[in-house]
Legacy VTK file of the C-alpha trace (Angstrom):
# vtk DataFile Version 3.0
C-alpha trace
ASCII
DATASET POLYDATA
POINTS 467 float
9.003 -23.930 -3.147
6.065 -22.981 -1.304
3.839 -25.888 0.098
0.231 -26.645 -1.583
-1.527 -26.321 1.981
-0.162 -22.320 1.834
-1.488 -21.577 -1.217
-4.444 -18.520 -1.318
-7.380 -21.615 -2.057
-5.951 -23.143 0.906
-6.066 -20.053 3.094
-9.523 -18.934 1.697
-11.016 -22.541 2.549
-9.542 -22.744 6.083
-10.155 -19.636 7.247
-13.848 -19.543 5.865
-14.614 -22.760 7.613
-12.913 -21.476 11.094
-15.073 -18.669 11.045
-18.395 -20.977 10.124
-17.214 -23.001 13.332
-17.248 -20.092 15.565
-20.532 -19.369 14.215
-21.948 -22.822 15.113
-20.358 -22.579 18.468
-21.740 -19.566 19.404
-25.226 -21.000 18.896
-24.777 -24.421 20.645
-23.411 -22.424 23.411
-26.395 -20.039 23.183
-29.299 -22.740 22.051
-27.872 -25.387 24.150
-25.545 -24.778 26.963
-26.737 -21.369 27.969
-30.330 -22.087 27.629
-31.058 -23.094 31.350
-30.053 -19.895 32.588
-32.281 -17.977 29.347
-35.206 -20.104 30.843
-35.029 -19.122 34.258
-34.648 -15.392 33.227
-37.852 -15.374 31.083
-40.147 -17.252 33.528
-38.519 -15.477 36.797
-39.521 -11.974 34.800
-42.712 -13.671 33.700
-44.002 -14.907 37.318
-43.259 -11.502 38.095
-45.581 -9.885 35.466
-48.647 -12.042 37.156
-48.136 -11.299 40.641
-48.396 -7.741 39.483
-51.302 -8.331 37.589
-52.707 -10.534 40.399
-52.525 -7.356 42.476
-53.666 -5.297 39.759
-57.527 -7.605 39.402
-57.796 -8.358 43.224
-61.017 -6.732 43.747
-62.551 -7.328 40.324
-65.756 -9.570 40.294
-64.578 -11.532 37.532
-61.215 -12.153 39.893
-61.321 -16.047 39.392
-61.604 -16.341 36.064
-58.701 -13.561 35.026
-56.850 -15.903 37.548
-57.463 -18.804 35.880
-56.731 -17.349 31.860
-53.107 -15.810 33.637
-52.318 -19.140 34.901
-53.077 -20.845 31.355
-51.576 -17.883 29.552
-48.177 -17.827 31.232
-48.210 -21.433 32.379
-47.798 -21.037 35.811
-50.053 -21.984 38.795
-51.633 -19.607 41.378
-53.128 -20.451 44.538
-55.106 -17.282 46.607
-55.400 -18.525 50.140
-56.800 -16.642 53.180
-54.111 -16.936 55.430
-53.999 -20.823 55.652
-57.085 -21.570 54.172
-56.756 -22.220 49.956
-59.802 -19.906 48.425
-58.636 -20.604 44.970
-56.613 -22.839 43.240
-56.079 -22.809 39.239
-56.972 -25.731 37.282
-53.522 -25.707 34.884
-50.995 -28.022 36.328
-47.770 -28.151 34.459
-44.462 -29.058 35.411
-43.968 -26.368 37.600
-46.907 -26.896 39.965
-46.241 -28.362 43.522
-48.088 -31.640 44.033
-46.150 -31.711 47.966
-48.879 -30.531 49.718
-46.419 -30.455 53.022
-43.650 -28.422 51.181
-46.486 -25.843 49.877
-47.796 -25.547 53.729
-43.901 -25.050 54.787
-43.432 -22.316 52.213
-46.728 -20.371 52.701
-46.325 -20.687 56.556
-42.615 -18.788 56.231
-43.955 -16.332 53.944
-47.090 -15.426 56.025
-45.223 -15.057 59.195
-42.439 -13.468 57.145
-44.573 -10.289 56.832
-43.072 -9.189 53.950
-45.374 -8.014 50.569
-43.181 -10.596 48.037
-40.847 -13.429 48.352
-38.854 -15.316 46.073
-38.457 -18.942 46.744
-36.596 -21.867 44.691
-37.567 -25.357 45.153
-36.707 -28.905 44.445
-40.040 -30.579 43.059
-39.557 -33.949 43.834
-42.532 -35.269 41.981
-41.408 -33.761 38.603
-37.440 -34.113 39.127
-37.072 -29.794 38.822
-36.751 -27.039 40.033
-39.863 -24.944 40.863
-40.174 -21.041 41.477
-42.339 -20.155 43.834
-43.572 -16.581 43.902
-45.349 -15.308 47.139
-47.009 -11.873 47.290
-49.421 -10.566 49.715
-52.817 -8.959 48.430
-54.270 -7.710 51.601
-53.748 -8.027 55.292
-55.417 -12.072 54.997
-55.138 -12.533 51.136
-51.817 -14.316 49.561
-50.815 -15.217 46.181
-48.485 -18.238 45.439
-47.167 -18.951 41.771
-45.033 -21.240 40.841
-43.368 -22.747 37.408
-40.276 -24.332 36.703
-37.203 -22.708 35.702
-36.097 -25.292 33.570
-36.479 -25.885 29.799
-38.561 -29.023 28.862
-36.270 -32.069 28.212
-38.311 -32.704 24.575
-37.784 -29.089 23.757
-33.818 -29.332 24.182
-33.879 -32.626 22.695
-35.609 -31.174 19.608
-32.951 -28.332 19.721
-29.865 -30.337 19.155
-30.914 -32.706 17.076
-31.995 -29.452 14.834
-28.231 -27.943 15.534
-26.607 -31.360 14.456
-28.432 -31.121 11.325
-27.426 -27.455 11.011
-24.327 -27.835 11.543
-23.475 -30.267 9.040
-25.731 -28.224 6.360
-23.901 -25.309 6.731
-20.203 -26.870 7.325
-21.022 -28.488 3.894
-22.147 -25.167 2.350
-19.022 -22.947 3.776
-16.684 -25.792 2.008
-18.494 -25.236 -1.503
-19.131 -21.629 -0.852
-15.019 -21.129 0.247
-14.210 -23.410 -2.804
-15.545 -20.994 -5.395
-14.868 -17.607 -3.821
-11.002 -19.097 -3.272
-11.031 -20.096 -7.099
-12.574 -16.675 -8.510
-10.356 -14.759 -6.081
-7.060 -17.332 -6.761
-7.535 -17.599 -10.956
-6.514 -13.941 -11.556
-3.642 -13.769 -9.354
-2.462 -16.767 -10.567
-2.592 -15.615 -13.885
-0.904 -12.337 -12.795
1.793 -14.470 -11.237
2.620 -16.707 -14.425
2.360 -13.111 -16.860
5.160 -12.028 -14.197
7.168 -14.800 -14.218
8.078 -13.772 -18.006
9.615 -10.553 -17.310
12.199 -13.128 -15.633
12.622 -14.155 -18.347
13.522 -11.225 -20.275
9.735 -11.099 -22.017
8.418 -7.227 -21.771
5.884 -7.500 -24.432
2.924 -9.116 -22.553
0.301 -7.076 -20.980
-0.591 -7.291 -17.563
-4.625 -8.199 -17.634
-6.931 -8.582 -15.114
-10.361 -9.397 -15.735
-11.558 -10.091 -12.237
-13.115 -6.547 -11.707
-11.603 -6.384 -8.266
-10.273 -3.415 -7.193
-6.738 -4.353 -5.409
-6.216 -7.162 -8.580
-6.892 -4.031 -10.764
-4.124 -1.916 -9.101
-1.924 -4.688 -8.925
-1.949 -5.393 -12.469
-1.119 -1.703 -13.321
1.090 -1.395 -11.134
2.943 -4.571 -12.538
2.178 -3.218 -16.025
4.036 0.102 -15.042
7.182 -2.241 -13.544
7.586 -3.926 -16.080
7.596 -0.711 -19.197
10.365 0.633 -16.325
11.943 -2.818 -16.322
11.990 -2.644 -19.895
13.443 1.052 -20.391
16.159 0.148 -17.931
16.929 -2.976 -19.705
17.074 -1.417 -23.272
18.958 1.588 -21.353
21.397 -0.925 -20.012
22.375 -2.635 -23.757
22.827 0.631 -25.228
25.009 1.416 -22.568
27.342 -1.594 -23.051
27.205 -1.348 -26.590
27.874 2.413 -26.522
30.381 2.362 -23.691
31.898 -0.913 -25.772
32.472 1.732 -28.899
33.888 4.595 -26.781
36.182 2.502 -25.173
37.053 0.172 -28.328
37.784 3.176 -30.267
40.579 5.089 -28.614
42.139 1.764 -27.813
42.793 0.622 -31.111
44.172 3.845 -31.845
46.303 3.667 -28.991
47.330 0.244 -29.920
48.015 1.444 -33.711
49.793 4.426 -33.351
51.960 2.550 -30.211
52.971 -0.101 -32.710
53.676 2.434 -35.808
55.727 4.552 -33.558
57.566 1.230 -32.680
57.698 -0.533 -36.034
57.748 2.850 -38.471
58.830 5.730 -36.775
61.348 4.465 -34.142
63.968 6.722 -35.707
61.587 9.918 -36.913
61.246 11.617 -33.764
58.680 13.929 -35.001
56.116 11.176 -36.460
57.022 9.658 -32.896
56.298 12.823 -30.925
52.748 12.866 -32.829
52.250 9.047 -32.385
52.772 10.059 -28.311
50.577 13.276 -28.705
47.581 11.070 -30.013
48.142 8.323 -28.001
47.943 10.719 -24.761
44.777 12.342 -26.460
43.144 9.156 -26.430
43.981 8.012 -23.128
42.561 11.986 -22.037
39.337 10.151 -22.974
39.411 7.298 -21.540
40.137 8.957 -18.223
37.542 11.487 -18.969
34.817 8.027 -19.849
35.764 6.263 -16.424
35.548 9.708 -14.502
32.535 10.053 -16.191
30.814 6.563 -15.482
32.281 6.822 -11.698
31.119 10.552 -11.170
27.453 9.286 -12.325
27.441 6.327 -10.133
28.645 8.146 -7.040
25.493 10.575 -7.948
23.148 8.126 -8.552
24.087 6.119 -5.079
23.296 9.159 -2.881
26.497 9.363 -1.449
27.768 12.676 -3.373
27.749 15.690 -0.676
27.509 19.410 -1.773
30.216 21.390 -1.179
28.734 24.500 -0.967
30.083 28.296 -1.171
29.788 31.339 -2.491
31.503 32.388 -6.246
31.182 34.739 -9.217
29.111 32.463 -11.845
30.062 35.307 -14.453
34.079 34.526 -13.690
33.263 31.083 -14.014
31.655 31.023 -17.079
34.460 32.960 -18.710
37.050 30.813 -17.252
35.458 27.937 -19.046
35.131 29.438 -22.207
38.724 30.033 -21.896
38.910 26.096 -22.415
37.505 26.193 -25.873
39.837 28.428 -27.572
41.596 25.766 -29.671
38.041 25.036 -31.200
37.382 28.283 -31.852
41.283 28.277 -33.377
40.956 24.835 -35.410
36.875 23.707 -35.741
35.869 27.414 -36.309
33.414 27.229 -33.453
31.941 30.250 -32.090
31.236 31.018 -28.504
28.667 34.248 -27.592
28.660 34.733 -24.103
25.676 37.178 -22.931
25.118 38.388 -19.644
23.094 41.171 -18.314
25.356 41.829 -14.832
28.859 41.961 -14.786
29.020 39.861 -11.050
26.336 37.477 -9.941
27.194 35.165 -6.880
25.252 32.037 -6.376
26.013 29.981 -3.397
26.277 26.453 -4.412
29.020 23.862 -5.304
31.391 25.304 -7.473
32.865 22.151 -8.950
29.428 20.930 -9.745
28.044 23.772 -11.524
31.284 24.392 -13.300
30.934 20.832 -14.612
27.222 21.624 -15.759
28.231 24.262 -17.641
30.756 22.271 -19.142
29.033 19.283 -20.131
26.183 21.495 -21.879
28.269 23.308 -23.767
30.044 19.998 -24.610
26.792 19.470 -25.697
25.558 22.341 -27.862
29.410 21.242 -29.848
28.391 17.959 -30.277
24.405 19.077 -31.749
24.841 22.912 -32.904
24.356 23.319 -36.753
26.693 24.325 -39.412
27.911 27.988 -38.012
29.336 26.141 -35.617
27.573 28.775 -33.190
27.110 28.155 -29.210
25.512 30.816 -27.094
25.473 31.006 -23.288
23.192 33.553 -21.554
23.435 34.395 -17.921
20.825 36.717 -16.865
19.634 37.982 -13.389
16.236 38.809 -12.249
14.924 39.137 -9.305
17.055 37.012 -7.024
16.797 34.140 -10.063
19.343 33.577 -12.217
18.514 32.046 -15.517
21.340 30.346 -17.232
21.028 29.184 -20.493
23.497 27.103 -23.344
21.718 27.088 -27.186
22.657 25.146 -30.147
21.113 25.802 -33.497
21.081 22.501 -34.604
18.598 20.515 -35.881
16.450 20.442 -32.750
15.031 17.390 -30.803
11.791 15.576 -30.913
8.911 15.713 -29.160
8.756 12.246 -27.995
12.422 12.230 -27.003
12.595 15.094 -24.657
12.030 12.930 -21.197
14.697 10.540 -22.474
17.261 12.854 -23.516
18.216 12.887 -19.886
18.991 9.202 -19.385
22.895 7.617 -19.485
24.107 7.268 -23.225
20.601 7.604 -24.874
20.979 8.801 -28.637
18.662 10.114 -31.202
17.224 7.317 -33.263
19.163 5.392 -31.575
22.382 5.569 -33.553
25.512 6.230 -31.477
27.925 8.363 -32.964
31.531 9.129 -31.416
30.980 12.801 -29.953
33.673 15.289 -30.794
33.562 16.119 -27.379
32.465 14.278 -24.167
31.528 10.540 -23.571
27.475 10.631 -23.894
27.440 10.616 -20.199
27.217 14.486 -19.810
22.721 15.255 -19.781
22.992 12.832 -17.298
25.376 14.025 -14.836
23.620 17.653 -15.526
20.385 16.089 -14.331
21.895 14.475 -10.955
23.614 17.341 -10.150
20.918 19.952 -10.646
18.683 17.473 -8.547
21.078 17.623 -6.202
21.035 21.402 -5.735
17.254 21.364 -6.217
17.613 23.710 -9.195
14.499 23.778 -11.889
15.799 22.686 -15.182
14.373 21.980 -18.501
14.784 22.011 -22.412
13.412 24.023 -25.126
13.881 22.843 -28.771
12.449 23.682 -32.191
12.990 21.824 -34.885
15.500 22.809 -37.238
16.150 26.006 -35.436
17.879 24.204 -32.335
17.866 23.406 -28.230
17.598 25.539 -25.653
18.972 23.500 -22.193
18.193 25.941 -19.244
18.584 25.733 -15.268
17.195 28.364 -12.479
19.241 29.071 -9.534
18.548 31.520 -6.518
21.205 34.009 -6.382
22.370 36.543 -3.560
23.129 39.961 -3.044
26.442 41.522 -5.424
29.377 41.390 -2.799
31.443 44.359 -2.364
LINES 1 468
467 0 1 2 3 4 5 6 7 8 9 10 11 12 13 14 15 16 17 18 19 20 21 22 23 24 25 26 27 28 29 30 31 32 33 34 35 36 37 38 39 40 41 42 43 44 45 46 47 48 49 50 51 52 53 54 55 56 57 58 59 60 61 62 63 64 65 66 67 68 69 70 71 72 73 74 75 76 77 78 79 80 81 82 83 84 85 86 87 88 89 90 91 92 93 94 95 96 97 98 99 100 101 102 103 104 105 106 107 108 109 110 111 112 113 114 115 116 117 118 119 120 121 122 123 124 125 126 127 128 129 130 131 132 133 134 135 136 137 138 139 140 141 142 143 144 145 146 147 148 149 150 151 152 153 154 155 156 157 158 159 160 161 162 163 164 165 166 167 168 169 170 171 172 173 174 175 176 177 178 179 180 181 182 183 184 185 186 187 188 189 190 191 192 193 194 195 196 197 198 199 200 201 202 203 204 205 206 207 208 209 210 211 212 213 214 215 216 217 218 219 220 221 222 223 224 225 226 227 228 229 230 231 232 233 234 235 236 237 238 239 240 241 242 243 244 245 246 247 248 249 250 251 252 253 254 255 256 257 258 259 260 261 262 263 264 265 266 267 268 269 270 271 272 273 274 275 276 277 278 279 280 281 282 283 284 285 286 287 288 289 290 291 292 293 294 295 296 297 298 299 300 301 302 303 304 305 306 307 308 309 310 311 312 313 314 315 316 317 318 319 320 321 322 323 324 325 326 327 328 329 330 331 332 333 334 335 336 337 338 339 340 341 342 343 344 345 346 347 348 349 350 351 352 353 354 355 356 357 358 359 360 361 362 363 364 365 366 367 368 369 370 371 372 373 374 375 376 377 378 379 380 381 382 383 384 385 386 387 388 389 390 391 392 393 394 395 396 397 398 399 400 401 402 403 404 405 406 407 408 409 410 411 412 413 414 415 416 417 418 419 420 421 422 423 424 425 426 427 428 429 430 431 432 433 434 435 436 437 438 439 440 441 442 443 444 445 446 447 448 449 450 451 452 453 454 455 456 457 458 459 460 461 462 463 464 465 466
């Protein structure tokens, strides 16, 4: 038995909280861990922005003050010096201004005599505990720019972050468990009751319909395609009684015989020769049958396995045909039965296995004996057209129902359900005419109308008449 912890709730809950976690650390590592290097990125592209602006207002009048609203704006600080000499100095000082007057002198020095137009330097600030960007560019051939502003997030700012992440974090943690617990029991309630409406057909209980009210589409296929198992399940299970119950009869039947007329020929007729020779001549009949049941049952399980190979080659279906006729002559002698055999070619070679098709013919005339009506009338036609060969065997019996022509095809299935010994055959035969015409790939069908009689029919490619 499967363990509570792997159950679909289970599954749902855990996986909807791992995937909350990976959420949450993606922002710590974003809001927290990576924002230092954020920071620096913004302010090192913002200190850029001024200096270009710087150089952009160098000769305005109002230079000064547009120096002074940048520095408040973007929160750095500027000084404009004249070579050595400061000229102007904003009045914002932040964190990122240098109070070391010696390390500003030591920085502008290197730039000026550096003769370059801009210059990128990073500094310890001391005074503040950071580090400082400090931004040189040169304005004209005595006029320099210096901003600076620190590259690193405010310690209050951070602060506030994770203490707004902590409290995050536990709101939504919270809200993925309640969240995960309802979409695990709307998703787990309707295969759970799918699973407990299965475990009845275990049980032998076919009547129950599979529902599904969940209006999800999978849960939705699932139940019909449980709902079509189990009507399958059920066919094959009624299919299977009336097998054992027919086969039960069939075989019953001629045994009891067997056993009677063995013991009268023993106890009755042990010095009557002929009565015994009759007692034999039965007794042999009915073990003909029995043979002829257990090839039967064998022949369709070897078919219905896959492991029957066509033996395939090339034959007169015409000769055939008459050569089987030639079988019935003692019904046409003692039952009255009559045979019409009609055929528009006198030759028509098929290639396909001969045994087979012989035995296809045989079991649906075996058939039309079995179902014709009272003339006792059975008529084959064989005709040829166009490379097709349409081969027919009618009854004129009583005809078959609408609603049992896909069964008539399955292993001892009987109209109404009443199983009557046939005076032919073992109730095997449609069968064994459906696996083998399958097996050639041959169309194949049934016509019936009722109370004029059935028309079973296969299609078979044929070949040129051989000389």
């Amino acid at each position: 038995m499967l363990k509570k912890n792997n159950s679909i709730n289970a599954h749902i809950l855990r996986y909807f909280l791992i995937f909350s976690i990976l959420i949450l650390l993606f922002l710590w590592a974003f809001q927290v861990l990576f924002l230092k290097s954020f920071y620096r990125n913004e302010k090192t592209i913002t200190i850029k922005k001024v200096a270009n602006e710087i150089v952009n207002i160098n000769n305005d009048e109002d230079f000064e003050s547009l120096i002074n609203d940048l520095s408040f704006e973007n929160e750095v600080c500027i000084d404009i010096t004249n070579n050595y000499t400061s000229l102007y100095e904003t009045k914002f000082f932040g964190k990122g201004c240098m109070r070391e007057q010696n390390i500003k002198e030591e920085y502008m020095t290197d730039f000026i005599t550096s003769n370059k137009y801009t210059q990128e330097y990073l500094i310890k600030n001391e005074y503040f505990k950071n580090e400082t960007l400090l931004y040189a560019v040169k304005l004209s051939n005595n006029k320099y720019a210096f901003i600076n502003t620190s590259i690193e997030p405010i310690d209050s700012t951070t602060t506030i972050l994770v203490k707004q992440l902590i409290i995050v974090t536990v709101i939504v943690l919270i809200l993925s468990f309640i969240i995960s617990y309802f979409i695990s029991k709307h998703l787990s309630k309707p295969i759970i009751n799918l699973n407990n409406q299965a475990k009845n057909i275990a049980n032998g209980n076919f009547k129950n319909e599979f529902n599904d009210e969940s209006n999800i589409l999978e849960l939705n296929e699932l139940s019909n395609t449980l709902n079509y198992t189990k009507n399958e399940l059920a066919k094959t299970e009624e299919l299977r009684r009336d097998l054992m119950a027919n086969v039960s009869h069939d075989l019953k039947t001629p045994l009891t015989m067997i056993k009677a007329y063995a013991e009268m020929s023993i106890d009755l007729h042990s010095k009557n020769k002929k009565k015994q020779k009759e007692d034999m001549e039965i007794i042999i009949s009915e073990t003909n049958r029995l043979t002829l049941l257990v090839e039967d049952i064998l022949e369709l399980s070897k078919m219905q396995s896959n492991i029957d190979i066509l033996n395939i080659e090339s034959f007169d279906l015409i000769e055939l045909c008459q050569n089987i006729l030639k079988k019935y002559k003692l019904y046409q002698e003692t039952e009255n039965y009559e045979f019409v055999f009609n055929y528009n070619k006198d030759k028509i070679y098929i290639d396909a296995d001969k045994k087979k098709i012989e035995q296809v013919i045989y079991n649906l005339i075996n058939n039309a004996i079995n179902y014709t009506g009272n003339d006792n009338k059975v008529i084959i036609n064989i005709n040829e057209n166009k490379n097709k060969t349409l081969v027919e065997v009618i009854d004129t019996g009583k005809g078959i129902n609408e609603e049992d022509l896909e069964l008539i095809w399955d292993k001892y299935y009987k109209n109404k359900k009443k199983h009557k010994r046939n005076l032919v055959g073992t109730g095997l035969g449609l069968s064994i005419v459906k696996n083998i015409l399958e097996l050639h790939k041959y169309k194949y069908g049934v016509k019936t109308k009722k109370n004029e009689g059935t028309n079973f029919y296969f299609e078979i490619n044929t070949k040129k008449e051989e000389k």
